[in-house]
Each structure stands twice: as C-alpha cells, then as structure tokens.
N, C-alpha and C positions, 0 to 999 in steps of 0.2 A: 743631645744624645746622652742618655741616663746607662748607667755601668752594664745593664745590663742586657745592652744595644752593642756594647763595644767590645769589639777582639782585640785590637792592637790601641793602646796606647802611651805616648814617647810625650816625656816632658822636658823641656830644655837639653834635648841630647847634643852632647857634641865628642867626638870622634878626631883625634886628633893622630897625624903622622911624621914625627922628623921634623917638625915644625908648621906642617900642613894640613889645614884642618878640613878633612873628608868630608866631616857636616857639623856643621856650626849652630850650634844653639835651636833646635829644629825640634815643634810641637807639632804633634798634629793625632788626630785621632783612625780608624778604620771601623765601618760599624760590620753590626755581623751579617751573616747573609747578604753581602754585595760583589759585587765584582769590580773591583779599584783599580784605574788605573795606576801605575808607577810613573813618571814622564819625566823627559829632561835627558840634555846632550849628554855623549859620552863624558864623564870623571865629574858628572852632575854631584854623584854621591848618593846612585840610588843602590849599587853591587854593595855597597860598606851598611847601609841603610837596612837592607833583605838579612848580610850576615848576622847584623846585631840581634834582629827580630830573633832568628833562629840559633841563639845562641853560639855564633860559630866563630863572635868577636866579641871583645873588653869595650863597651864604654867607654874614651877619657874623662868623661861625667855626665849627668844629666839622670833622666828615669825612663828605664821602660818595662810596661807590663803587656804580656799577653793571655790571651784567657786570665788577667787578673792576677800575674805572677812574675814574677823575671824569668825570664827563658833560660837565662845562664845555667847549665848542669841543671834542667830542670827533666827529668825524662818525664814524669805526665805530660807535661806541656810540649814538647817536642813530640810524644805520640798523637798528639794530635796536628800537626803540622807537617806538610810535604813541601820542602825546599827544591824546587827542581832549576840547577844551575847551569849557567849556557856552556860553562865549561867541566863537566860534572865528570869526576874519575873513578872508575870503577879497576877493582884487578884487573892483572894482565889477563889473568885467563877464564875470568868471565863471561859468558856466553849470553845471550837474551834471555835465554830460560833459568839461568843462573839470577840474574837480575829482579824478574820476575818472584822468583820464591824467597829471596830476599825480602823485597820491599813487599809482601804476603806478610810473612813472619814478623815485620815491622808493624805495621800497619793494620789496629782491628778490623777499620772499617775497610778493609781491603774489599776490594770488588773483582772474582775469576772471572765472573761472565763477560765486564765490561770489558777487561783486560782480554779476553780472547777474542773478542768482537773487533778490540782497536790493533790487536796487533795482524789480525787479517785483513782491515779496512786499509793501515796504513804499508800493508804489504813487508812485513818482518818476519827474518829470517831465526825462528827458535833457539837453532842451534849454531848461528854464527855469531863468532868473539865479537866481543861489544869493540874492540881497537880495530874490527877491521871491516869496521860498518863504517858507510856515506856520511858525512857530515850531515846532510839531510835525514839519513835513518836514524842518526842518533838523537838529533831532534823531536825525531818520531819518536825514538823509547823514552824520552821523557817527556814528551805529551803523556803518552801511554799510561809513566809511573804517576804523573799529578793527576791524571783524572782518573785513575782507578783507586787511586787511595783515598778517594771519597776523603780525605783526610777535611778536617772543620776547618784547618786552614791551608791553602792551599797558596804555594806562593812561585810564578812562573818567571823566570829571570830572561830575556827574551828566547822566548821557544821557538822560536822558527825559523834559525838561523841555516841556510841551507835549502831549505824547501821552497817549493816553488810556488806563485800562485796558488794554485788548485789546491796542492797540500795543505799551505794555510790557512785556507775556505775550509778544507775538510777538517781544521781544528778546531776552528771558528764555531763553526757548526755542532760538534760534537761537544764542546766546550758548551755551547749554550743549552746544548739538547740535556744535558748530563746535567747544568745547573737548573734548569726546570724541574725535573724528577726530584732531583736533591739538591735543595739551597742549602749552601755555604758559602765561606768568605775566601774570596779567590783575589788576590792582587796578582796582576799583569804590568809587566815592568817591560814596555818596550818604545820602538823608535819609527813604529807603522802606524803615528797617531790614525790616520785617516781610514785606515782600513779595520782598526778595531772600535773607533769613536762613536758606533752606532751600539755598542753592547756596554758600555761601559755607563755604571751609574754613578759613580764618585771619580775622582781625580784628584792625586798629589805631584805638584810639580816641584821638583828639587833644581836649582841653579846655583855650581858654583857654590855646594855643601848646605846653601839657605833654601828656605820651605820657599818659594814665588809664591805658589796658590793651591787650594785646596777648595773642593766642595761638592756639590751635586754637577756634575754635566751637563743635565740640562739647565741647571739657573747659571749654571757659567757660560754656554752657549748664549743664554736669554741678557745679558749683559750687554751685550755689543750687536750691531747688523751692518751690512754693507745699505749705502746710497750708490744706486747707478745713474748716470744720466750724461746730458750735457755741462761741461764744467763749469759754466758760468751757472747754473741749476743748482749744483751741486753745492759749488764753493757759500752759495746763499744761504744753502740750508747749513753747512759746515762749520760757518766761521765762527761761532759762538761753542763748540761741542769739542767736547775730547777724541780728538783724532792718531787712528789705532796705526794706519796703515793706508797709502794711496798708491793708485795704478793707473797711467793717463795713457792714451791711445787715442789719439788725434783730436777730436773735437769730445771726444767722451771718458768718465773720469767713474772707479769705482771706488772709494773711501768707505775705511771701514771705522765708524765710530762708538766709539763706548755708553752704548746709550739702551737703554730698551725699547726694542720696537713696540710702543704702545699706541692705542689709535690717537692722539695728543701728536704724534709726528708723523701717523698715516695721515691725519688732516692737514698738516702744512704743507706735506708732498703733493697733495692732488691739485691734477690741474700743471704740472709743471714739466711733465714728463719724467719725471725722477721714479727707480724703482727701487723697492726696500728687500732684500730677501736680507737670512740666517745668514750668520756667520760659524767657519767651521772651526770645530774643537781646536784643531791644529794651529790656526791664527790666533787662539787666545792663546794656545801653553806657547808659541814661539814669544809672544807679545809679553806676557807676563816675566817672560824669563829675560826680555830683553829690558823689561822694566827694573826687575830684581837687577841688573849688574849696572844698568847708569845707577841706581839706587844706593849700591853697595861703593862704586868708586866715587860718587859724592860725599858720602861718609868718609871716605881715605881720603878726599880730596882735602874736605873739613877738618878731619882730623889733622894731617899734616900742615895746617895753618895754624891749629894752635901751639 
C-alpha cells in the first residue's frame, strides 16, 4: 500500500494512562476508500485509538499521520474527517435542527439532500432537544451527521447503540448505498462482528491495547474453515493441522482449523463423509485476540523468570 492509497497511518503508537497502557506499541495502516472494521472487546483500546486519529488525544509516543499530517490541532485535516462518538455531547439546548446546521457549517462536503432524506427515513424530530431524544434517536442523528458529511474520513464509534434490528438494517443499508455513490474511508468500530462482516473490506483487531490482526476480510476469512463430520473422521484429518476451535455433539465433531480450504484438502476429505465450509469473521477476530493475550502473558510469564 503506496502513500497514496493510505489515509490513516500509526507507527509504533503507544498511549499510556496512570500506568496503563491504552495501546501499546500499535502499527497499522487504513487504506483509502474502504470501509474498516475497528474490533475488539470493551477497554481493547479501540475509543483511545479513534481519539488519537481525530486529534481529540496526546500520544505518550509513537507517530500518526492522517491524510499525511498529524491530526493534532490540525483544522485542514479534521475538516476532512467526521468523528461520530457513541457518547457524543452536544449543548443543552440544542435541537436536531440546531445540530444539523452546525455540522453544515463544519463540513464542506456536507450533503442537505442526504441529510433530509435520513432524517425522515430514520423518523427525527427537527425540532426536539437533542437531551431528550431515545437513545436510539440519538444513534440515529449521528448515523445521520457521519453519512451526510460525505466527510473523506469518516469514522463511527459504535453507532447503533439503541436501535433495534430493523433500525440497524436501515444503517447498514444506507451506509453502503451512500458508500457506492461516493467512496470514502469509513472505519466502523463495533461489537456486531456478525451482522456487519459481509460489508466490511479490511479489518483491525485491537486486544488488550496490542494490534492481534489486521488485513483484508476476505484473505482473513480464507485463512481458516470448519471440518464437519464424524469424530473419528475428523480427528484423522486434524491431528497434524492448527486447530482454532472445537464443537462435539455426540458422534459428530465441528473443528475449526487454520488452514486454507484448497482443493489439496477437498481431496483428502472425499470419500469420508467430512464437510468443509467458511469460517466466520467473528471466529477469527475472537481467535486472534485469544491468541494475542496467551501471547502477551507468555512474554510476562518469560519475562518474570528472568
């Protein structure tokens, strides 16, 4: 990925609090025009991760550039960037329509149409105080403010806290309809691996302040597959391979190994009764991240023996 592919890039960032360190030593890149996931449990270190991007926090060291720049106090760079936070505070007595012509005024690439289209879609009250809107509604206005600020970077901190099913379809949707018309770089920082893993072309998973994994979705998907069959079937085909994950229900066993399904393992399977399907998003970033922390307390373990 050549500089001119990349919007976000962190070199050895670490973030440190009290003694605690948010994110520890953490590269990675974001290229442009994709839609990223963000992943990783609560206090992962993705909320300290987004502020940095968006200049809204100090480094304790390391480098990051966005559009090619430090974000710190950087207002070009922040006009181009829409930070929409799950906990985002607006005045007391700001209204939706108050809101609205703000993030206009911010935002060149601001977009009215789309913004009246989403706020009658998602059913928003113009002129009701933004403190005394639904936690769902409020989810809704800042769906609203990151997809209509067209902004180049666009970055959603989980957005759909609140809403229901349907609602989140209806962002989902809107979210990709909006990024077809107009590509940009959109990171999605949430905890619905499953229900956004079909839109998602990159992935960064944070554990525990450290980078686990990062890459394209689908070659991280193509990494691993489930064997289903009978256990004695299975265990044959198993007992030499990197094993992610097992599930056993009486005479039959689903193992999920780190291997690529190529035809080289569709042919040892046949004939046995064993099935091969994909494995999902969700299983690699839980896998990875559970690799990242035996990883991490083996190193403390090591280290405290010398």
């Amino acid at each position: 990925m050549n500089d001119t592919e990349t919007v976000v890039e962190v070199s050895h960032l670490t973030r440190q609090f009290r003694g605690t360190r948010a994110l520890d030593d953490v590269s990675l890149r974001i290229a442009r025009d994709s839609i990223t996931g963000l992943l990783g449990r609560n206090g992962a270190g993705k909320t300290t991760l987004m502020s940095l991007l968006t200049g809204q926090d100090f480094p304790t060291s390391g480098r990051i550039r966005v559009f090619g720049e430090d974000p710190l106090e950087n207002a070009p760079v922040l006009a181009r960037t829409c930070f929409v936070r799950e906990n985002q505070q607006y005045p007391n007595n700001f209204r939706v329509h108050h809101v609205l012509s703000a993030c206009a005024n911010f935002h060149d690439s601001w977009d009215r149409d789309l913004a009246a289209i989403l706020l009658a879609d998602f059913d928003l009250p113009r002129n009701r105080e933004v403190s005394k809107l639904s936690r769902g509604m409020r989810s809704a206005l800042g769906i609203l403010v990151g997809l209509a600020s067209r902004a180049p970077l666009t970055i959603f901190d989980e957005p759909y806290l609140g809403l229901d099913a349907t609602a989140r379809q209806q962002f989902y949707d809107a979210l990709l309809k909006d990024y077809a018309e107009k590509p940009r770089t959109i990171v999605l920082s949430t905890h619905l691996i499953d229900e956004v893993s079909g839109m998602l072309e990159e992935v960064v998973v944070l554990d525990n302040g450290r980078l686990a994994l990062s890459g394209s979705a689908d070659d991280l998907r193509g990494r691993a597959c489930v064997l289903s069959g009978p256990i004695e079937a299975v265990e044959s085909l198993v007992a030499a391979l990197p094993v992610l994950n097992r599930e056993q229900m009486g005479g039959h066993e689903a193992v999920t190994v780190e291997v690529r399904p190529d035809q080289a393992l569709r042919s040892r399977i046949a004939g046995m009764g064993v099935e091969i399907s994909a494995v999902s998003l969700q299983t690699i970033v839980v896998q990875a991240g559970l690799a990242a922390r035996r990883s991490q307390a083996a190193s403390t373990t090591e280290g405290g023996r010398r």
